[in-house]
N, C-alpha and C positions, 0 to 999 in steps of 0.2 A: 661725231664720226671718229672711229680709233685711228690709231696711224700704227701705218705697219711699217716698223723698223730694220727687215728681212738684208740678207745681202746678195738680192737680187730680186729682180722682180717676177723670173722663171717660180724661184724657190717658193715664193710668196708664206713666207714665215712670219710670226711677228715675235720680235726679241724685248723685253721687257727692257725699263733702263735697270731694272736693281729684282736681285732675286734672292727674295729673304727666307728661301725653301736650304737649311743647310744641314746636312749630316749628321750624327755626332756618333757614327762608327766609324773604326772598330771600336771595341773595350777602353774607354779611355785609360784603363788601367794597365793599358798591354805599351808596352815600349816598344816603337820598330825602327828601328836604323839604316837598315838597307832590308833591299828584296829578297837576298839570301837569309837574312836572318827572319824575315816574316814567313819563306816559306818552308825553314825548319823550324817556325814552330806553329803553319798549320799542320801542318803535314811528317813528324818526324819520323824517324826511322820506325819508330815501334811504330805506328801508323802502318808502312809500307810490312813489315811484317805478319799485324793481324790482317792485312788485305791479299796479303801473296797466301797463307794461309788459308781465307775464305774461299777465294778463287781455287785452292788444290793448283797452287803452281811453285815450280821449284824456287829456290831461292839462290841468286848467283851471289858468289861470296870471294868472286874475284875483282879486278880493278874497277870496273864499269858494272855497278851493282844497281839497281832500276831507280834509287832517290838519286846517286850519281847521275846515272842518262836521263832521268829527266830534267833536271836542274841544267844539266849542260846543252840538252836538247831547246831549254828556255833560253837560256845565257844567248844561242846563235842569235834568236830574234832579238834581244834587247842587245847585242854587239854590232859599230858599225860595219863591220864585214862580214860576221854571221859563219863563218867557215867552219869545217869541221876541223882544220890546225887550230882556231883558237879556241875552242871546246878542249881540245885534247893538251893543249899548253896548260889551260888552268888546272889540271890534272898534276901535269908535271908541277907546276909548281905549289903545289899542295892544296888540301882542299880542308876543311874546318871539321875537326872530330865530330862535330857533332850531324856531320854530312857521312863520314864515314864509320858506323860503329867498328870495326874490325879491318884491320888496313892487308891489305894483300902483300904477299912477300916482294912485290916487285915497287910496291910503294915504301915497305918497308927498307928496302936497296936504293931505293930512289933509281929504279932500273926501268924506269916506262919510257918505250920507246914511244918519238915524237910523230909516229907513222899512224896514218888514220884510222887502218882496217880495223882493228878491236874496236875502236867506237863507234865506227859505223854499221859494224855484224852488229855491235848492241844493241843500237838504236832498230834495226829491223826485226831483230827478236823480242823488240820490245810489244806485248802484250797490249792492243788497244784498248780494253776493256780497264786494265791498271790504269790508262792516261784519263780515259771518261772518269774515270771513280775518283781519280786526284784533282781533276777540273771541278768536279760537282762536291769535293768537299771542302776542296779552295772559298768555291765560292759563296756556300751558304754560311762556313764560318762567316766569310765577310759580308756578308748580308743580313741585315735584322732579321727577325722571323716574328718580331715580338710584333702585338695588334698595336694600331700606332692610328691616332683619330683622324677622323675626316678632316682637318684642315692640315695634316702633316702627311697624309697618305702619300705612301711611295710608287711614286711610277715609274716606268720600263716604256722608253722611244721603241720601236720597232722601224726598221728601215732595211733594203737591200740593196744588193752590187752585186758585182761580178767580178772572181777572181781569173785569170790566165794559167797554162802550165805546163811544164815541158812537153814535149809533143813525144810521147810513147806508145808502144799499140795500143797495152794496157789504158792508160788515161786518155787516148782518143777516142775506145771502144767503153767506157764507161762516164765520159763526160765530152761526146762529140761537138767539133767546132763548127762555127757559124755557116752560113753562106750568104752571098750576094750576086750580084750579077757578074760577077769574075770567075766564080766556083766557088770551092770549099777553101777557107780560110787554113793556117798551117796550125793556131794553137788551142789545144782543148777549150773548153769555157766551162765554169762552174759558177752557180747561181748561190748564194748565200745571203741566210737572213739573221740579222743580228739585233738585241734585247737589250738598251743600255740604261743603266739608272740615271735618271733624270738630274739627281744633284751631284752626283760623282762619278759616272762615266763608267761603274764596275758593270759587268757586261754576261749575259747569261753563256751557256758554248753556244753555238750557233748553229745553223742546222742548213744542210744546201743540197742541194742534187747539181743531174744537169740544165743545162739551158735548150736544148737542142735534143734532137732523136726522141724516140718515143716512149723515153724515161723520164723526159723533160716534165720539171715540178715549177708550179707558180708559187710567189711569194704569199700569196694568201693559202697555199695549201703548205706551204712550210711554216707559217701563221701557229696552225693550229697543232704542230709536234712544239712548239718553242711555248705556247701558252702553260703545257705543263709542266716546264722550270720554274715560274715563276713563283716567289712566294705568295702564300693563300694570299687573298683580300686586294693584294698589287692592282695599280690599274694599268692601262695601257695609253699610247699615245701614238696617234699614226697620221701620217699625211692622206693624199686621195686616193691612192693605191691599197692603202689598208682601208680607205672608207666605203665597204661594201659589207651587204647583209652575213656574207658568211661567215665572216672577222669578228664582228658584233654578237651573233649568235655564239659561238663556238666559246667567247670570253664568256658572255651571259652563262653559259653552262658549268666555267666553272668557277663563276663570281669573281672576276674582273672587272670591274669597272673601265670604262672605256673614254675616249676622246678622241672624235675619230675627224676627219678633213673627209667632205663630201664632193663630187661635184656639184654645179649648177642643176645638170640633166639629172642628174639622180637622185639628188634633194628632192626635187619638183617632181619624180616620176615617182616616186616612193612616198610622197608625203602631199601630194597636190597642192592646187591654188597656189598664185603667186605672191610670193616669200618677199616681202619687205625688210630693210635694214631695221634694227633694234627688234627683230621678231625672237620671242623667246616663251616656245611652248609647248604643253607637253603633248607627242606624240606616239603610234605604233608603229616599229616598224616590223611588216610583212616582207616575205619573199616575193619576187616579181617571178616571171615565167620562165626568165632566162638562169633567175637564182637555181629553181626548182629543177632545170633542167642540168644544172651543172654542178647540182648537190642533190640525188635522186631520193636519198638519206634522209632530210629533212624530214620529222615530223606535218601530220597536216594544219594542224592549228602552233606551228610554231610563230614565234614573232618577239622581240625584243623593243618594252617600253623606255622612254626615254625622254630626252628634250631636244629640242633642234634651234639651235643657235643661229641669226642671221646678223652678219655686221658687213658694214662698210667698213674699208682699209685702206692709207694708200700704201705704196711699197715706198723703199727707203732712197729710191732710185730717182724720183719727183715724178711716177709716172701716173698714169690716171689711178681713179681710184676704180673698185672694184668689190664685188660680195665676197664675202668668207663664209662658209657656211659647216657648222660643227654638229654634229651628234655626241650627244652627251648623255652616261645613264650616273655622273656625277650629280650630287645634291650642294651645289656650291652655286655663289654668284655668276650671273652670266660675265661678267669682268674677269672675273679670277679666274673662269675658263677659256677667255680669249689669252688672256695673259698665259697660263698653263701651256695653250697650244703653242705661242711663243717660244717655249723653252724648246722646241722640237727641232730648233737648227744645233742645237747642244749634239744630235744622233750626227752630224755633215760634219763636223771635226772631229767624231769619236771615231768615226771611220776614216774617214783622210787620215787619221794616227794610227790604223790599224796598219795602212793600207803603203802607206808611207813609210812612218818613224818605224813599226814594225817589219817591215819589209814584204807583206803579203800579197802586194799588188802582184805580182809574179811567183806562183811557189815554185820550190826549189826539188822537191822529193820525185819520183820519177813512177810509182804505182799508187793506186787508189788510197792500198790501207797506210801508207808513209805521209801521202800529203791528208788524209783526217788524224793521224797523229800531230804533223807538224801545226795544218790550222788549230786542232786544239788545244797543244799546247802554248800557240802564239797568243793565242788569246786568253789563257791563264796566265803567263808572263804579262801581259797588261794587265791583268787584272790586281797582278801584284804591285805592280807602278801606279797605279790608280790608291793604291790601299795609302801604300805609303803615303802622295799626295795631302790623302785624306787625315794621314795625323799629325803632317805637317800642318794643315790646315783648321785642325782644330786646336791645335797649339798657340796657332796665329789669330786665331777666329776672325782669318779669311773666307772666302769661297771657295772651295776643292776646285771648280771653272778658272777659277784666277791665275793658278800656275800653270806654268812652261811641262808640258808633257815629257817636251824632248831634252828640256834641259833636267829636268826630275831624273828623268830614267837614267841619263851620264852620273848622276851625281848619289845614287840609290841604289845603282848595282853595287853586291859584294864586289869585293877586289878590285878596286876602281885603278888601280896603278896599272895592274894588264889591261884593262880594259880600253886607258887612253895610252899608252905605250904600244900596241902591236895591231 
């Protein structure tokens, strides 16, 4: 019988004691020191040029110039107060040539007033489409692409939440808030699903609507926009919320591999006869009537083959034991895939750190297109703390898991002296 090592007995996870699954990106050849100097040299100036170019959009060539606001636009979520004063201090107190190719006359005077308005007009002139293209090139630098074998295969946790956010007509009318029996709740809600890698925590952009009204998107149909980040051949990893036909299909299509958390009822409704512990066999799975009715799309002879994993577990908790039961269209030991889904409590502190140490739990931006700027870029800024993590880590040839998030990000940002000073 396995024992499930979980930290709790809700979650029903199981944690390996030792996870010999370890990175060896980036470039070992590449030096990174802090987050400012990794992200001028994914992304340098000449970068943001041939892309303002592509785009047919102007090029501002005054103080707050778009590698400027977005670096400082990152800077707020990795600062513990995030303000737009301390965005605009690090301005004043200068910023590294190679952040600025051409310094404005007012920088050259050292005349920048400590007032926010200039970088806060920046930040809303700022181009969403420039923030997506600088997320998406952040992250496949830092992302292998190379084919990499079946016992090293890379996988992407999928998990969701909900973020909060100021209450504006704007943002109430494009991510309406709850209700219950009292009425209507005061703060919008937005639903978000997020793609984390399995050994180091770097994170795809993530993709959300609302929760509420009749724009409201389920995590499994936000599933299927996040599958096409992923790099080719990736697998996936999901608890019971992801373990449904449509998740399965939608990866099988674009060769995903998967490992998915089933229910009990759905196991058995989908796969018949009763499922004993150590059951490990290979099956089809079909759409049921409720699939078909709720995905009209579906081909008629569709279905995805696989195995379906049955174990006993107990939780870490000494509570009773209990079935696990896994879909898998992995060709690996039935062990190695109980152990794999283990690592799935890795996605529950990648987000507690988004949500926390990044300050997301609540956004800050006041209209629809400010707060998918700000979510996206918040989540490129980790992804830059994660990176560094990772060379630290292989410097060490520790685990990337093993280190302190929040003490890396104090100690990883550029500028660390303003950074613990104001």
């Amino acid at each position: 019988m396995a024992t499930l090592t979980a930290h709790s007995l809700w979650l029903c996870e199981i944690i390996p004691m030792d996870n010999p699954r370890r990175s060896a990106r980036p470039d070992p050849d590449r030096t990174i020191s802090s987050v400012l100097d990794l992200y001028l040299k994914l992304v340098p100036v000449g970068f943001f040029v041939r892309l303002l170019k592509h785009l047919q959009l102007r090029r501002h060539r005054g103080t707050f110039t778009v590698p400027v606001v977005i670096w400082l636009m990152m800077l707020q979520n990795l600062h513990d107060k995030g303000t737009l004063a301390v965005a605009v201090r690090q301005v004043i107190h200068g910023l590294p040539p190679m952040l600025v190719s051409r310094q404005s006359k007012r920088m050259r005077r050292r005349t920048i007033s400590c007032h926010t308005g200039g970088y806060n007009h920046a930040r809303q002139n700022l181009p969403l489409e420039v923030v997506r293209k600088v997320n998406e090139e952040i992250f496949q630098q830092l992302t292998d692409t190379k084919p990499k074998p079946a016992s090293d295969l890379q996988m992407f946790i999928l998990d969701g939440s909900t973020l909060l956010m100021p209450h504006t007509p704007s943002l109430v009318d494009a991510y309406p808030p709850g209700h219950n029996q009292h009425g209507q709740s005061h703060w919008p809600i937005m639903r978000i699903l997020v793609g984390h890698d399995l050994d180091n925590g770097i994170a795809v952009c993530p993709h959300w609507g609302p929760v509420n009204g009749p724009r409201a998107v389920s995590e499994q149909a936000l599933t299927e926009e996040l599958l096409d980040q992923l790099p080719a051949g990736s697998g996936v990893l999901g608890d019971r919320n992801f373990g449904v036909f449509s998740v399965a299909w939608a990866a099988q299509k674009r060769k995903h591999p998967v490992v998915l958390r089933l229910t009990a009822v759905r196991a058995k409704s989908a796969f018949g006869r009763v499922l004993c512990s150590r059951t490990d066999r290979t099956v089809q799975w079909k759409p049921s009537k409720s699939d078909r009715a709720r995905h009209p799309g579906l081909p008629v002879d569709s279905c995805v083959n696989g195995r379906l994993i049955v174990r006993n577990v107990y939780p870490s908790d000494g509570g009773a034991s209990f079935k696990l039961y896994l879909f898998t269209t992995l060709d690996l030991p039935a062990d190695q895939i109980i152990d794999l889904y283990g690592l799935r409590w890795n996605v529950e502190t990648d987000l507690r750190t988004i949500k926390k140490t990044i300050r997301l739990e609540m956004l800050r931006c006041k209209t629809p297109n400010m707060v998918a700027k700000e979510l996206i870029l918040a989540v490129t800024a980790y992804n830059l703390v994660r990176a560094v993590i990772q060379e630290s880590a292989r410097r060490t040839g520790l685990d990337p898991r093993q280190y302190s998030f929040s003490l890396r990000r104090q100690n990883s940002v550029g500028f660390g002296k303003l950074l613990s000073t104001q």
